[in-house]
N, C-alpha and C positions, 0 to 999 in steps of 0.2 A: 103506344108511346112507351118507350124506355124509362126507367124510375130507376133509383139508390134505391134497395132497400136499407130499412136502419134497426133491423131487430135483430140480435146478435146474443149468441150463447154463453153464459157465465164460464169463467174460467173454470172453474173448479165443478163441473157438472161433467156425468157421465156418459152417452150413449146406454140407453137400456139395453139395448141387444149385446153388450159386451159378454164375451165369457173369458175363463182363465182354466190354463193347464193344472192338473189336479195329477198327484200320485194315485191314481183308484184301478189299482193295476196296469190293467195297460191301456187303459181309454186314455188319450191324449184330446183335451178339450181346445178347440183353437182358438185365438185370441182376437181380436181384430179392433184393435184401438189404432190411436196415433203413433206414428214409430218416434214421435219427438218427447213419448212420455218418458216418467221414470219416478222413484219414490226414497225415502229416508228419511229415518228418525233421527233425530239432533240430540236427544236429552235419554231416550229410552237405554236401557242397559242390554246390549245384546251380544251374543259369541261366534268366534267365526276368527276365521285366521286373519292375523297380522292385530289380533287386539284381546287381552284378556279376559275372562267372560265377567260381565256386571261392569265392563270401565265404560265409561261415556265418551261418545264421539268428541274428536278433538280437531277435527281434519276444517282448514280456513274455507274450503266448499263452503260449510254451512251458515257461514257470514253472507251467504246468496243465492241463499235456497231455505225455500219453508215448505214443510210437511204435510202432508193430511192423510185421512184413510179415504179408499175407496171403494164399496161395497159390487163386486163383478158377480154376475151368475155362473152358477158352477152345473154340476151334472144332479140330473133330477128335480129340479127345480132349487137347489141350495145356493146359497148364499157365501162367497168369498172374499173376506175383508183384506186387502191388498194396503201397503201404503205406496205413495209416489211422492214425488221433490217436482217443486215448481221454482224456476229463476225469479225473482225479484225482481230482475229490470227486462228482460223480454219474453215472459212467463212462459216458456218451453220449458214441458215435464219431462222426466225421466224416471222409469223403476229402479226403486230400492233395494240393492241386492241384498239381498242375508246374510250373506258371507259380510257384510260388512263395509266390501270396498266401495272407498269413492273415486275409483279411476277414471271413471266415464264423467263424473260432475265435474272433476278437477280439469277435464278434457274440456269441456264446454266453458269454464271462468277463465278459460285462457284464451277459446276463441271467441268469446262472446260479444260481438261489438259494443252493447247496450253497457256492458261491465267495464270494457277497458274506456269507454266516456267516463262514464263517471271517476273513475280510478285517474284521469286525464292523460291516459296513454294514447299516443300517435296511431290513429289508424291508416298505419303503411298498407298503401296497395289498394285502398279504396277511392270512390271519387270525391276528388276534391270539391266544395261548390266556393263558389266566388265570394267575401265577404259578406258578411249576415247584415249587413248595413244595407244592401239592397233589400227592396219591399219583396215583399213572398216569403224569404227565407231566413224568416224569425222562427216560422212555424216548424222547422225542423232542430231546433235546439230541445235538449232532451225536459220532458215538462211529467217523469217520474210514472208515467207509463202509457198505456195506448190508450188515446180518446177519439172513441169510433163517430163522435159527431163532428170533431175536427177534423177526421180522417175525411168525413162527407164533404164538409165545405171547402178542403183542399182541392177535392177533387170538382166540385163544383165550379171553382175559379180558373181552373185549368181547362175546362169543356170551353168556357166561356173565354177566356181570355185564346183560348189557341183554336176558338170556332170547330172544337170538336163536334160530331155525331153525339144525340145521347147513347146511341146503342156500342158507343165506343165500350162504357163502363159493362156489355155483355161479354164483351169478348176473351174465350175460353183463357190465351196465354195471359189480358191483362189480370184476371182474376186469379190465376195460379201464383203471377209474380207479387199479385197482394198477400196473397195468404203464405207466400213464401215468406214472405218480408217479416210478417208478423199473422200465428194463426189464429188469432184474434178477431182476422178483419175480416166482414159480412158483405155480401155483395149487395155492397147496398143497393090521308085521301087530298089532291091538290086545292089551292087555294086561288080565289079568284077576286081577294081583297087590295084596296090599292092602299098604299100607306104612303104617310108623308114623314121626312123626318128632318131634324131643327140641329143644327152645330152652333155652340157659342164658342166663339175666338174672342180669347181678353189674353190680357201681358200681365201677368201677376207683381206682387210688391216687389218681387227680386227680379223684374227685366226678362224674365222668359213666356216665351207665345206660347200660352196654352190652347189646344182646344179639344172640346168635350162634345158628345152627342148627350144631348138633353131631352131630347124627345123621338119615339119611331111609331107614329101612331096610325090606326087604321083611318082610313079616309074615306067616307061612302061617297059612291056619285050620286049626282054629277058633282066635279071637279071646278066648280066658280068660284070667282076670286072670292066673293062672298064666305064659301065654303072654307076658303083656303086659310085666307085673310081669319078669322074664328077659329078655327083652330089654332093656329100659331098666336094671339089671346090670350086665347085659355091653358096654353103651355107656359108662357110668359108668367101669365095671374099665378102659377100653380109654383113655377121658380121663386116669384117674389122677388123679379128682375124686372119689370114695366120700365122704370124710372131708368135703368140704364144701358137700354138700348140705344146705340146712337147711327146704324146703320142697316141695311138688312140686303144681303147680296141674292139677286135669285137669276135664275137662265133665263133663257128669250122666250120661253111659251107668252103667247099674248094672253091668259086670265092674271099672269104673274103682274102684269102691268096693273090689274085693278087690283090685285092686292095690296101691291104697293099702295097707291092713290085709297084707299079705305085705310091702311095701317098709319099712313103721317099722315092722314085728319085724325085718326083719335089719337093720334099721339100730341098733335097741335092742340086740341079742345082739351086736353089733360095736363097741357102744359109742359111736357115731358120730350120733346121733340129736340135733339141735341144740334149740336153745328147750324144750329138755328134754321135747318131743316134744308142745307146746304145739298148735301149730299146723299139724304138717304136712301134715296134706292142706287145700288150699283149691280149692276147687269156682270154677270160672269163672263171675266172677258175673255175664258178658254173658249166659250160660247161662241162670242163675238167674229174673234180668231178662226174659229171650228167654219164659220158661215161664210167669210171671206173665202178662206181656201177651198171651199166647194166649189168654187165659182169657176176656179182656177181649175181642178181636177175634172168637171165638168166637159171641157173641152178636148181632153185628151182621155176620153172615157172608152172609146174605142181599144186605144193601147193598153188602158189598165186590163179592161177585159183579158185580151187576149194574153196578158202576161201573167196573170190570176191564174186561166186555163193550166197554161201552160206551165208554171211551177206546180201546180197539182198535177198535172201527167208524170213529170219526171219524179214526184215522192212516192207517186205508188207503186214504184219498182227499185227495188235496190237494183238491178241489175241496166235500167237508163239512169240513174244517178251515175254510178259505176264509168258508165259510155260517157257519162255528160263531163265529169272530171277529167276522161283520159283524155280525148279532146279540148280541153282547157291549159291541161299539163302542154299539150302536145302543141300550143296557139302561145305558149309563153306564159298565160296567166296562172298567177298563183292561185292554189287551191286553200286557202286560209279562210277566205272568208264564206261566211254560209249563203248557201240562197232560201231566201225569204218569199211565203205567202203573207197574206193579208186578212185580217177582219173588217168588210167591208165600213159598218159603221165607226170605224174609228182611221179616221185616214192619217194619221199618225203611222198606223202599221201599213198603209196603201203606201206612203214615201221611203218606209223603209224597202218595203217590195223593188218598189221600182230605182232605188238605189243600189240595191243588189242584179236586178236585171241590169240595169247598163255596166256594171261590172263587167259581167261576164254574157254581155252584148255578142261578142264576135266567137263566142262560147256556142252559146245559143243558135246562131248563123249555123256554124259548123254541126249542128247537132241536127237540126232540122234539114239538113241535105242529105245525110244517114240514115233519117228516121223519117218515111214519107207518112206514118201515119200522125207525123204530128205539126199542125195544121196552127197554131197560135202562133206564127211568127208575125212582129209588125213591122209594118214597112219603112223604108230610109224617113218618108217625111213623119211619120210617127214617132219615130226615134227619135229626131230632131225635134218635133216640139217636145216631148216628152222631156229633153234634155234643158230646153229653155224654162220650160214650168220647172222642174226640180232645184236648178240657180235660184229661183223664187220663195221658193217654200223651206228653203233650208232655214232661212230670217226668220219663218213663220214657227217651222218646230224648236228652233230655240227660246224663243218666245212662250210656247205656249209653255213646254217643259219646266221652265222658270215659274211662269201665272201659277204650274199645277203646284207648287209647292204648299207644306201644311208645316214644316218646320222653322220655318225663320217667315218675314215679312216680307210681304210683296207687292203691296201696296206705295212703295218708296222706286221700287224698281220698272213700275209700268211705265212711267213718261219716255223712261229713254229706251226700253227694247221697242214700244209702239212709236217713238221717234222713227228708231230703225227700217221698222216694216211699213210705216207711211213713205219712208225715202223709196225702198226698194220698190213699192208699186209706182211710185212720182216715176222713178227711172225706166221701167218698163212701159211707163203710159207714153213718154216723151223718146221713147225708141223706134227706130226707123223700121224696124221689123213691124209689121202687118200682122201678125199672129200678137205678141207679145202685146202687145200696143190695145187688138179688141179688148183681149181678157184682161188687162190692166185695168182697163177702164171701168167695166162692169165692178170690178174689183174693188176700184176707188169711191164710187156708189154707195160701194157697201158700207167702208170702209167711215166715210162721211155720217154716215146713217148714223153710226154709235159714239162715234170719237166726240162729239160737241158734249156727251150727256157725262164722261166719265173723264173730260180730260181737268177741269178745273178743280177737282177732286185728287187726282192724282200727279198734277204739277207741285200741290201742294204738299202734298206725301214727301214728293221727291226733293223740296224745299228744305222738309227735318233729318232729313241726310246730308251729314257734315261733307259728306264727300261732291254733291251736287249745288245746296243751297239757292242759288238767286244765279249762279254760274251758267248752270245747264238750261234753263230758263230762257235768258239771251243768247244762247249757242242754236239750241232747236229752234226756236222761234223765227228767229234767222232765215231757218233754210226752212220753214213749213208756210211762212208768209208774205207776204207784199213787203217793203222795206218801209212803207208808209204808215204802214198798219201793226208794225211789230211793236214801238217804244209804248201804243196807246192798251197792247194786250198784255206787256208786262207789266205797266202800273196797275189794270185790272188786276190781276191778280196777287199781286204785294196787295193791294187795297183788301180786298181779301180772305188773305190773310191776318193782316191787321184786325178788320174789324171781327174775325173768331178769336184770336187773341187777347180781345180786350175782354171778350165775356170770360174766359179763363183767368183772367187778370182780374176781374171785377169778385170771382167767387174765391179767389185766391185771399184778395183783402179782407174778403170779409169773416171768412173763417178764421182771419190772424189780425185779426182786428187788435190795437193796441188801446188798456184800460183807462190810461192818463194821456193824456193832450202835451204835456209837458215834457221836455226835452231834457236830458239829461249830458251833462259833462263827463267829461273824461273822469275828475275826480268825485265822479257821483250826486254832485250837489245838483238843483236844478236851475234849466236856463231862465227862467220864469224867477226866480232867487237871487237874481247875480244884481250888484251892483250898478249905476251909469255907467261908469265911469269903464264899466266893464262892455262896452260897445263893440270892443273889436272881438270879444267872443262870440257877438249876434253875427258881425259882416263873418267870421270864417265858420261858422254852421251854417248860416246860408248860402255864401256859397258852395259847400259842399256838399248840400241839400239841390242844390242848381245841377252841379256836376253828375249825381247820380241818378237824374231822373229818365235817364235812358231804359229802357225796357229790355227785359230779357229777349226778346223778339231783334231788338236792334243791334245789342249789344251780339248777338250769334250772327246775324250777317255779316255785321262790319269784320268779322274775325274772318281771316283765310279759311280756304279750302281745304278740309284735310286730303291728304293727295296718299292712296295707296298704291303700291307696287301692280305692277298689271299681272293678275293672277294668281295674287294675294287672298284670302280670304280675308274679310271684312265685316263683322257679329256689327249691327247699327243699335240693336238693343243694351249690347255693353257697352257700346260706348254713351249712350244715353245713361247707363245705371252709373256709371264712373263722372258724368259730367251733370248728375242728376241736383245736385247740390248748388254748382253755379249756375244755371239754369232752373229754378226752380216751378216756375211757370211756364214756361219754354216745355218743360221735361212733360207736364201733364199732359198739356197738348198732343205732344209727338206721342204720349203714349196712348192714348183715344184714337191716335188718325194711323202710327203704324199698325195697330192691331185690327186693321178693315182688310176681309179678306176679298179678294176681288176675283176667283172663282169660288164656283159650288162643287168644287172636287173632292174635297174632303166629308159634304154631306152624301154625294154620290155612291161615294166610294162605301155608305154604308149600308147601301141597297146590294151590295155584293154580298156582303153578310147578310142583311137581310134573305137574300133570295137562300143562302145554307140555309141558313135557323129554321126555313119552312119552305122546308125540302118534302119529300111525299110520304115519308115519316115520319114529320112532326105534321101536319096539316091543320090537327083537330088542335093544335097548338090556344090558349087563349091572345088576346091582344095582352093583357100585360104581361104575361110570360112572355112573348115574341119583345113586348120594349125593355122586360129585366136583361135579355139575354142582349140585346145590342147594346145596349147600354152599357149595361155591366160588364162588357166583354169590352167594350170601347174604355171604360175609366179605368178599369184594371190596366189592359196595357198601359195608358196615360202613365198612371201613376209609379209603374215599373219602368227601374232605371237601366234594366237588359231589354234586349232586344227580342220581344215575343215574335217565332215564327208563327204565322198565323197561316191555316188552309187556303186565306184570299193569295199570299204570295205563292203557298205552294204550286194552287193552279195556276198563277202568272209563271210561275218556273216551267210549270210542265205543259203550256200551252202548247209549247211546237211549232211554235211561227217560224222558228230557223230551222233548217236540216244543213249538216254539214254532209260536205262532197266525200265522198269513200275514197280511201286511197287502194283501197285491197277488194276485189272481189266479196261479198258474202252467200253462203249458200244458201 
């Protein structure tokens, strides 16, 4: 395993093995120090040209530079007392000439970075870094000289935050360009463990969706919900977050169903159970999504194959690339777009494949009558379903694209792309095509399976979006039911609503509970004080007590639809944070129910890092080092207001699922 070390050499210390050139006739003794030394006395009286002998140095070098002597071996075992000059702010020494001069120090206070900072001179020509307001880059303001433990933990946050290798900090050029920097600075078997790991999603006091991995812990089997359900517990107890959980979203493995079912009983028997235990478990509905469109890829699995095959044939040669282009050129189609393989387990990249194959469909044709040894052509009726399922699943991958998101709420946004993709199977089920028609069906099955557990969860989502309300509600409804059956499913769910609202409503009151019973006037006196005669001051407080007993909850329906521009971008959390005031209990609500994340992509996404971190050179890794390092690599970025490239993107950049078509020959 790769380590910092952190033991590091006093400035002012020599190399014993050093020697020095001596006049001892003609022996010339070699020297072999640093070439960034050097030496001079500030105060001593010495002679040598350009200064009279016994005057004292005057020269402004020595405002940034201090002396000392240095005891070098000499010939015979003797002893040569040298002096050298150390800088002040980035302690590169230099030897003391005799003669006196400071032309070489004077050389260095003029290029010295470290000097012209402090001096507050522009360093033209070096790199600019972006405002020090951003997190990380505090640490590079100058803090009066080099601190080789902060140098550690810079470089700490940076393995971690950008999922480096630790053997990165071995590597010969990075360590030259440290010690370039400053020569100060020290340098400082596979796994077969399963881990589980915990993301909290909350909206902080200013309106933006945080989310954090708070847990990546080892998990022994077997894997029972029991198992499962106890650990995730005992991460919660350890947060000192029990009390405000108010959801928990997990994928479709069947032990996740008895985690569920074990985690709201004890959250019930503790009292602690939110939305009145409405909603708490939501199934990832990229999941959901994921399972439906197998169904559909299923039947045309013949064609994927063979088009899988066959974009693999054509990358392993630039020279049928090459053929497969001129041919394309030569068919009219443009050569712009790339063609695409696939990773079987994510069929997201199987639709982009075969979006790209029917592209360049009559490409293909033509290539395969050229090339007899290439045997993956599918045939016309393959094409054609193939073409029919892709109309299909276009619904599906926008959808899902959307669910994956981790930066804004998507919780508000499911009712209506899953409106979407229930219309587009209804249309294919009730279509005259015999193909289109089975796979619909199976599809609609599926589709049934999950829709009933997560939609009244996410009507309501889509309720606290000013731009949908009680609108969209009536509009789907419409076209996903009987005409009989739609006015009795939209009161259901107004009802609802209502009744989580009141519990919001209820804890709102009572935390702003008012001390006196007594009413106060305009001019301060009380109503409880006033006069008989003073009756018409009782009739217009009460009614105005009448008038305002409308509810936050009602008072936001009754208001229009905010109507944005098509294509508009749309922030629903600012406009919550700007409307948080009028809506004061309306606002709590919408902030508990936008902040439910409705896939597990973003804790997934930290098995990717995971699987770096214990790579076949960390193995012997501990568990808590393996949960500092995800962790701490996940809240550093968090908290940084730039954009950390991280290795999980790098290899999505370099994965290679595109190749584009050559226009030129390569040898």
């Amino acid at each position: 395993m790769s380590r910092v070390e952190s033991s590091h050499t006093p400035t002012n210390e020599v190399e014993e093995d050093e020697t020095v050139d001596t006049d001892n006739g003609s022996e010339k003794i070699p020297i072999d120090v640093d070439e960034t030394t050097v030496v001079d006395p500030t105060e001593e009286k010495v002679k040598g040209k350009g200064s009279k002998a016994g005057c004292k140095r005057k020269s402004e070098v020595w405002e940034w530079f201090k002396t000392f002597d240095v005891d070098l071996k000499g010939p015979k075992g003797t002893t040569v007392k040298i002096q050298k000059a150390e800088c002040t702010q980035c302690k590169k020494r230099y030897n003391v000439n005799l003669s006196g001069s400071t032309s070489h120090l004077l050389k260095h206070v003029k290029a010295c970075f470290e000097i012209k900072r402090v001096k507050g001179i522009s360093l033209s020509g070096t790199l600019k870094f972006p405002n020090n307001n951003q997190v990380g880059l505090d640490v590079v303001r100058g803090s009066g000289g080099y601190d080789h433990i902060k140098c550690r933990e810079i470089i700490a946050k940076m393995i971690m935050a950008h999922e480096l290798p630790f053997s990165f900090i071995e590597n010969h050029w990075f360590n030259i360009l440290m010690k370039y920097n400053n020569p100060l600075y020290q340098r400082t078997s596979n796994q077969t463990i399963g881990y589980m790991v915990i993301t909290a999603h909350y909206i902080n006091p200013n309106w933006k969706l945080q989310k954090r991995i708070i847990s990546f812990i080892e998990l022994a089997p077997p894997h029972t919900g029991e198992a499962i359900s106890d650990a995730i517990l005992e991460s919660l107890k350890k947060w000192g977050i029990l009390n405000k959980i108010g959801t928990i979203t997990l994928d479709n493995a069947s032990n996740n169903d008895k985690v569920a079912l074990i985690l709201k009983s004890n959250f019930e028997v503790t009292g602690m159970l939110h939305f009145n235990g409405c909603f708490f478990h939501v199934r990832c509905c990229a999941h959901v999504l994921n399972l439906i469109v197998q169904v559909g890829l299923d039947r045309i699995n013949d064609c994927i194959v063979k088009i899988r095959e066959g974009v693999k044939y054509l990358r392993k040669s630039p020279a049928r690339l090459f053929e497969f282009g001129e041919i394309a050129i030569q068919l009219g189609i443009p050569t712009r777009r790339s063609l695409c393989s696939d990773v079987k387990t994510r069929w997201n990249s199987t639709h982009r494949m075969l979006q790209s194959a029917l592209y360049y469909k009559v490409a293909l044709e033509g290539y395969a009558k050229r090339d007899s040894t290439f045997k993956w052509l599918p045939t016309e009726l393959e094409w054609a379903n193939t073409e029919k399922v892709m109309k299909l699943l276009d619904v599906f991958t926008k959808a899902t694209n959307l669910f994956s998101g981790t930066a804004y709420p998507t919780s508000n946004l499911f009712f209506n792309e899953v409106f979407k993709v229930k219309k587009a199977i209804c249309e294919a089920y009730s279509s005259s095509d015999d193909f289109l028609s089975k796979m619909s069906q199976v599809m609609y099955v599926k589709f049934e399976k999950y829709w009933g557990e997560v939609s009244l969860l996410m009507t309501i989502a889509s309720i606290l979006d000013p731009r949908f309300k009680m609108n969209l509600i009536g509009f789907c409804f419409k076209k996903l039911y009987q005409s009989y059956e739609v006015d009795a499913r939209i009161e259901e769910v107004r009802s609802k609503v209502e009744l989580l609202f009141q519990k919001y409503e209820r804890e709102y009151v009572a935390s702003n509970s008012v001390s006196s019973s007594s009413t106060l006037l305009l001019d301060g006196t009380s109503l409880d004080n006033t006069q008989p005669e003073d009756d018409y001051f009782h009739f217009v407080i009460e009614n105005q007590t009448e008038e305002s007993q409308k509810t936050d909850l009602e008072v936001y329906l009754e208001e229009r639809v905010l109507v944005v521009g098509q294509g508009e971008k749309f922030d629903v959390l600012e406009w919550w944070k700007v409307n948080c005031v009028k809506f004061p209990i309306l606002s709590n609500f919408a902030r508990d129910v936008l902040g439910i994340p409705i896939s597990t992509v973003a804790s997934e996404s930290a098995f990717s890092a995971g699987g770096r971190v214990l790579d076949d050179y960390r193995s012997s890794l501990s568990k808590d080092m393996v949960e500092l390092l995800v962790c701490g690599g996940d809240w550093i970025r968090a908290s940084s207001t730039v954009t950390l490239h991280t290795l999980q993107q790098a290899v999505k950049e370099e994965e290679n699922l595109e190749v584009k078509i050559p226009m030129t020959k390569t040898d």
